[in-house]
C-alpha positions, 0 to 999 in steps of 0.5 A: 384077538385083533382090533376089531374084535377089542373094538365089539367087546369095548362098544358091547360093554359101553351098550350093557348096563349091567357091566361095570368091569370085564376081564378076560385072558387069552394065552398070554395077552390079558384085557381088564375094561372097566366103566369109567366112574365119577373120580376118575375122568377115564373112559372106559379102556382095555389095559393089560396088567400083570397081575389083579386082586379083589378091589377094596375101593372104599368110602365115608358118607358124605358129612352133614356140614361141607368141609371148609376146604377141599380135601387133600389128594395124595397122589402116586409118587410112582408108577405100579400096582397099589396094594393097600395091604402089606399081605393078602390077608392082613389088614389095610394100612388106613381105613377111611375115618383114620388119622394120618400122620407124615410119614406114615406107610398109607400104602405099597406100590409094587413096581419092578418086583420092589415092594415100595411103601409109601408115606403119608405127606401130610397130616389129616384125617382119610376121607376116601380111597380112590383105587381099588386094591390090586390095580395098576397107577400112573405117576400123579395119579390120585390114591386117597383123599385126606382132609387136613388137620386145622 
């Protein structure tokens, strides 16, 4: 697949509404796009990744009252891919509407073939997940919303 061709498949998926996520393999290069959506201030962008899993991207209802102070964003502390499950078939760590504590596992990020769990630094309440299972982050990137116990 060459450049032109990436470039046709990005501008035919920005033009079609009905696609929000497309991925494809061909041999060994493997292309995921997806829309950008509200949270994330991307656009939408081909990315290789080595793996992928069903996304679990999830969300309380807005509450009634507005929070006093904006929720905290707990954000990757490595590169990797986010699972927030310790196996396929298990249960998540946290669910949004759980209670947090410091130090507890929130999350793995798998990165070099090491499964990393990572831990929670704050004390509060999940608000929001922010990345889908399965999916690839950045250093500094936001993983959850957590408002903070008073």
């Amino acid at each position: 697949m060459d450049l032109k061709e990436i470039r046709d498949l990005l501008e035919l998926i920005d033009t079609t509404s009905a696609i929000e996520e497309f991925e494809m393999e061909q041999g060994d290069l493997r292309i995921r796009i997806r829309k950008a959506t509200g949270h994330s201030g991307d656009s939408s962008s081909p990315q290789q990744t080595g793996s992928s899993a069903p996304g679990t991207a999830t969300a309380l209802p807005a509450p009634k009252a507005a929070p006093a102070e904006p929720p905290h964003v707990f954000k990757a502390p490595i590169v990797g891919t986010f699972y927030l499950t310790p196996k396929p078939d298990a249960d998540p760590f946290v669910r949004p509407g759980d209670a947090v504590h410091k130090g507890m596992v929130v999350c793995i990020i798998e990165a070099m073939k090491l499964f990393n769990q990572i831990e929670s630094d704050v004390d509060g309440t999940l608000v929001r997940v922010l990345v889908e299972n399965g999916q690839p982050v950045e250093y500094g990137e936001p993983l959850f919303e957590i408002r903070l116990n008073s």
